[in-house]
C-alpha positions as MATLAB code, in Angstrom:
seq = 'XXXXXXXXXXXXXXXXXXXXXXXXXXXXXXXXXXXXXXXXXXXXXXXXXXXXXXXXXXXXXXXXXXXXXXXXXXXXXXXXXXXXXXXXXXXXXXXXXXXXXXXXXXXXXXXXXXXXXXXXXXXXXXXXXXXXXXXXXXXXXXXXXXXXXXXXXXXXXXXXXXXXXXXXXXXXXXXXXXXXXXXXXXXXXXXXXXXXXXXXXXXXXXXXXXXXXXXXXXXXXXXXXXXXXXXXXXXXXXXXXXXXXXXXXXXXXXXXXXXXXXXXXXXXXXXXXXXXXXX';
ca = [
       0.000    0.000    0.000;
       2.628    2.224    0.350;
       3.892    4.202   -2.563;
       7.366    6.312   -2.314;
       7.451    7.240   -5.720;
       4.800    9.274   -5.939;
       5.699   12.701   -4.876;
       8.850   11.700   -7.326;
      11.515   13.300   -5.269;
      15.085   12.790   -5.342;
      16.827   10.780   -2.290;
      19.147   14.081   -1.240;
      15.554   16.061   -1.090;
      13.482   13.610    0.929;
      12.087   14.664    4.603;
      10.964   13.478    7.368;
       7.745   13.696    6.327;
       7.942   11.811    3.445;
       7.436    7.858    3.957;
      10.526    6.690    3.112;
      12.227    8.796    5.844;
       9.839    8.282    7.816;
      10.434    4.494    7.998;
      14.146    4.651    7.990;
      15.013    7.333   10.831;
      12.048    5.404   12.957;
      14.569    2.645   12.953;
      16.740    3.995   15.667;
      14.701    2.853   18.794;
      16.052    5.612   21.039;
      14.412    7.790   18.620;
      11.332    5.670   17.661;
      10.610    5.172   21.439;
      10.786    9.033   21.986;
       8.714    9.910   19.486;
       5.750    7.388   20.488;
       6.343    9.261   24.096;
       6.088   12.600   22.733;
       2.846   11.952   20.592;
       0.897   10.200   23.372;
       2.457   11.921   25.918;
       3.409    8.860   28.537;
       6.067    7.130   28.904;
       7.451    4.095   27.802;
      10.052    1.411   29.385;
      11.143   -0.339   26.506;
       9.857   -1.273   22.806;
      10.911   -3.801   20.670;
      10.428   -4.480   16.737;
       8.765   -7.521   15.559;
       9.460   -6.711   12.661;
      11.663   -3.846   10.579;
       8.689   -2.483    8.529;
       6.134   -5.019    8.815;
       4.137   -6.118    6.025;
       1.089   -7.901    6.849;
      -0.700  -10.310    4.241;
      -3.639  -12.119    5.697;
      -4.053  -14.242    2.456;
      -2.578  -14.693   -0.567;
      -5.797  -12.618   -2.516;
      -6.173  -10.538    0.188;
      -4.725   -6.624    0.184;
      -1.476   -6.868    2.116;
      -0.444   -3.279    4.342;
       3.220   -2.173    5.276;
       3.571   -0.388    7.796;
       5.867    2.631    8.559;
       6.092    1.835   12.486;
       5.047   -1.358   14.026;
       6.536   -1.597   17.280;
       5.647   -2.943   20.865;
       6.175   -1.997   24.483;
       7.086   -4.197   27.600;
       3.299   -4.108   28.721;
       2.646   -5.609   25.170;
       1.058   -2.481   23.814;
       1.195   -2.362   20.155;
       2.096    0.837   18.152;
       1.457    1.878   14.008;
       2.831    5.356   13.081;
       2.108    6.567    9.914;
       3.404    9.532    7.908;
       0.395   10.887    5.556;
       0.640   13.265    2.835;
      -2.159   14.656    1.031;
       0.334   14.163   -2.397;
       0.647   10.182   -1.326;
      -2.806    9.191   -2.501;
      -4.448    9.251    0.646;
      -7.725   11.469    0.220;
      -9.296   12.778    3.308;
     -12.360   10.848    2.705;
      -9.973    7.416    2.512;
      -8.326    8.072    5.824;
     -11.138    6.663    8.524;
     -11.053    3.762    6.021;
      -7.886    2.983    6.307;
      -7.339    3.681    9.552;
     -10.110    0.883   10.391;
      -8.149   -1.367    7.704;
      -4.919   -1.067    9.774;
      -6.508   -1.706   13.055;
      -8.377   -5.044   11.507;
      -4.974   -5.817    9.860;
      -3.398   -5.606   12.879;
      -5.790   -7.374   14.814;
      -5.878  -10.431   12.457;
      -1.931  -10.758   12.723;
      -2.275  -10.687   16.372;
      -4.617  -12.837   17.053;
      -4.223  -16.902   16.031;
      -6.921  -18.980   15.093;
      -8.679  -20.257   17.854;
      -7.894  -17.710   20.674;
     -10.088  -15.908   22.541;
     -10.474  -12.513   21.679;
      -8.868  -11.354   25.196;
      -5.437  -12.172   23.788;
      -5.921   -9.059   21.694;
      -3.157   -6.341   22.891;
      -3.901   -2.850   23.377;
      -3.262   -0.773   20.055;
      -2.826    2.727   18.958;
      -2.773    3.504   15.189;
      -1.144    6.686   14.368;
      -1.746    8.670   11.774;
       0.804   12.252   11.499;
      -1.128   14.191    8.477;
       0.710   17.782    6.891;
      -2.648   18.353    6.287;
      -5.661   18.837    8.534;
      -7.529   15.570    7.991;
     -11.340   16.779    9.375;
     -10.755   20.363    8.503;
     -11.495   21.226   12.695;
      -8.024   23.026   12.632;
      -6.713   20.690   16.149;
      -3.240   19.538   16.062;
      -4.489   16.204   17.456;
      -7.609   13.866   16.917;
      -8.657   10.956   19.226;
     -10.768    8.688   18.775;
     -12.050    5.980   20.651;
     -16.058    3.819   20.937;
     -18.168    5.875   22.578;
     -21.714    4.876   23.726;
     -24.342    7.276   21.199;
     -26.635    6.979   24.434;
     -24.386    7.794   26.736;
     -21.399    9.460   25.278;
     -18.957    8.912   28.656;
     -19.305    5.032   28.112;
     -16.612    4.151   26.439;
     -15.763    0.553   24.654;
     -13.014   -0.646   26.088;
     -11.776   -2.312   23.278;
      -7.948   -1.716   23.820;
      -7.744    0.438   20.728;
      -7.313    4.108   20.066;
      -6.853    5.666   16.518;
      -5.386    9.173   16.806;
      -4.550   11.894   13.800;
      -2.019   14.656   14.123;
      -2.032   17.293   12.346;
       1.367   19.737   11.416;
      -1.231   22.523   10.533;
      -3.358   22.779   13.147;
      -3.527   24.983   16.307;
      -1.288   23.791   18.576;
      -0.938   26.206   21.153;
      -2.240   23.545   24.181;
       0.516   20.805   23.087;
       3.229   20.272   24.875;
       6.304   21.862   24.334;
       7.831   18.582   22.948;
       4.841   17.827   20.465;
       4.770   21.260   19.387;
       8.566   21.084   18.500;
       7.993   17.668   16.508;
       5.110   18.760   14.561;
       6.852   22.442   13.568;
       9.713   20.228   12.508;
       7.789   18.229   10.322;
       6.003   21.664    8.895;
       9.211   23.701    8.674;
      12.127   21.263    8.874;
      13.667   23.678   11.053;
      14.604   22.263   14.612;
      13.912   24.246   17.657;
      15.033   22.094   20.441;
      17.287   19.271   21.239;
      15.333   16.083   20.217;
      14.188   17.637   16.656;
      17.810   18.803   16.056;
      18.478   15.027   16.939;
      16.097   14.618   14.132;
      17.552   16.612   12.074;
      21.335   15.096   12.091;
      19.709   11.321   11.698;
      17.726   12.247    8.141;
      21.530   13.887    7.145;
      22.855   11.051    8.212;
      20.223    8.986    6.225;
      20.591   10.757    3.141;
      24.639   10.457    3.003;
      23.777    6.900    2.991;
      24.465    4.742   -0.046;
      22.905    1.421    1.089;
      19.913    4.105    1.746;
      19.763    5.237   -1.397;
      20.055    1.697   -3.149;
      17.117    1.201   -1.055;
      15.297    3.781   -1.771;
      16.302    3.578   -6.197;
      14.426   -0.194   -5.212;
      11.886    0.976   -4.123;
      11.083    3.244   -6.839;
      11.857    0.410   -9.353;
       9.348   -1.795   -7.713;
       6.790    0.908   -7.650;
       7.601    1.961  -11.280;
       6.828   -2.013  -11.860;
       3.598   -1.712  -10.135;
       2.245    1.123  -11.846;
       3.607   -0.946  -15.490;
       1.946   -4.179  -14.549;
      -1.650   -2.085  -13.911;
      -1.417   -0.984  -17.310;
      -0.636   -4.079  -18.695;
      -3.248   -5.885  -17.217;
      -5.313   -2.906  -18.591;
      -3.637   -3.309  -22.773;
      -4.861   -5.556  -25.624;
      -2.769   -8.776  -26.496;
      -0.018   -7.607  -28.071;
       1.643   -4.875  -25.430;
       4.063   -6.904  -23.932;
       6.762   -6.033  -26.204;
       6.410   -2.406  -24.513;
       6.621   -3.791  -20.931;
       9.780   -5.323  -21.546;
      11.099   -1.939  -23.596;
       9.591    0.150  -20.229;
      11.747   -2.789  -17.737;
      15.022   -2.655  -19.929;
      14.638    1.143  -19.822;
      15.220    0.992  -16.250;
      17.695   -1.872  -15.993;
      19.721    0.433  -17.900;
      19.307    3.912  -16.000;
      19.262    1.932  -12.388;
      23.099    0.791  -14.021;
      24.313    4.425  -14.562;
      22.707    5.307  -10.798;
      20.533    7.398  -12.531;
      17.148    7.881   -9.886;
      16.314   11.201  -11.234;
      15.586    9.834  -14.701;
      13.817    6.980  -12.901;
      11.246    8.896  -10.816;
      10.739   11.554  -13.865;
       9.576    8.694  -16.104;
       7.571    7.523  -13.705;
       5.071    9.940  -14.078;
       6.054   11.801  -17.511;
       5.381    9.794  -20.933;
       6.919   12.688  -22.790;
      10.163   12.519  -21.400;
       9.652    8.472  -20.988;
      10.005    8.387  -25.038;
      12.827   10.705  -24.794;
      14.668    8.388  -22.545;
      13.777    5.669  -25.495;
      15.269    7.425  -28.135;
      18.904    8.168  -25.935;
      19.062    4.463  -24.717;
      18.172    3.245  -29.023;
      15.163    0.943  -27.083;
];
């Protein structure tokens, strides 16, 4: 579900913000664990990773998710952060959708055939929007099942879905929260954990295995986007496929990611790049 190439920018230019980053700097667990402390605003002993970006496929026809940050605590709490950006696909309208989708994603991974449901862990999905997802202009949204008849009831379920928002109001946030979420808005740090930020995506981007990564990534999504339109041509397209694959074997050779991402999304200059490479 997750889709790097399409704000088609070049690995020395990518952000926090963007997923990619996102993913990568959230690897350090000093700084992962601080950052799940600063958006919920408790703190946490430990966490641990069951896995490094955790893809989660219930069945084989089923619509698999990765996931940006899938970590757990010592009490067993589990923990999705996600990065969204209104330029990654994800509508307004698609986000209470998909935030449900994680959370029964989640819960199916969890839980093992057979189990009762009181094996279930406690859960937060996190979604950290440059955009204001409900248009209420609050830097944070909870949610949680509330009782329509009587609204302090609440479900406890074990799960809370929250939204933050870099654009909203956020005056009444902490100090800490109010220093991540400017960072993410300005990339300017203003205090000693987003200047930590700060050094880890320069670190990030003045790394090659990085940016192998990241030229993969765009290669599979390129491949993606190919295979749709395939499926989509009458017999007697595949000959273009394999032009389209061998373009890129050839530019991914001469490290050439710019080229890559531009093609991606520009037909125009996709022919041009035929022509130079005699495909």
């Amino acid at each position: 579900m997750k889709d790097y190439g399409r704000n088609h920018k070049r690995f020395e230019e990518l952000q926090l913000r963007d997923d990619f980053m996102f993913g990568k700097v959230m690897q350090d667990e000093r700084i992962c664990k601080r950052t799940l402390e600063i958006l919920l605003g408790i703190e946490i002993e430990a966490i641990e990773y069951p896995e490094t970006q955790k893809t989660i496929n219930i069945t084989e026809q089923g619509k698999s998710v990765r996931l940006d940050v899938y970590v757990a605590d010592n009490m067993n709490t589990v923990y999705n952060a996600e990065m969204q950006q209104k330029g990654d696909g994800n509508a307004l309208e698609e986000l209470p959708g998909r935030s449900r989708y994680y959370q029964g994603m989640i819960d199916l991974n969890l839980i093992e055939k057979g189990q009762p449901y009181t094996v279930l862990n406690k859960s937060y999905v996190i979604f950290i929007c440059t955009f204001d997802p409900f248009g209420k202009g609050l830097y944070q949204y909870s949610f949680q099942y509330l009782c329509r008849e009587m609204p302090g009831l609440v479900l406890e379920d074990g799960t809370t879905k929250l939204f933050f928002n870099t654009k909203g109001n956020a005056d009444k946030a902490s100090e800490d929260l109010r220093q991540f979420l400017r960072y993410l808005e300005t990339n300017e740090p203003g205090n000693a954990f987003t200047e930590t930020l700060d050094q880890k995506v320069e670190g990030i981007r003045r790394s090659e295995k990085w940016r192998r990564e990241y030229m993969k990534e765009l290669l599979h999504d390129f491949d993606v986007r190919e295979e749709g339109r395939r499926e989509g041509r009458e017999e007697g397209r595949e000959e273009g496929r394999e032009e389209v694959y061998r373009m890129i074997q050839l530019l991914a050779q001469q490290n050439r990611v710019d080229d890559i991402v531009k093609a991606a999304s520009d037909a125009v200059y996709q022919q041009k790049l035929f022509e130079e490479l005699e495909l």
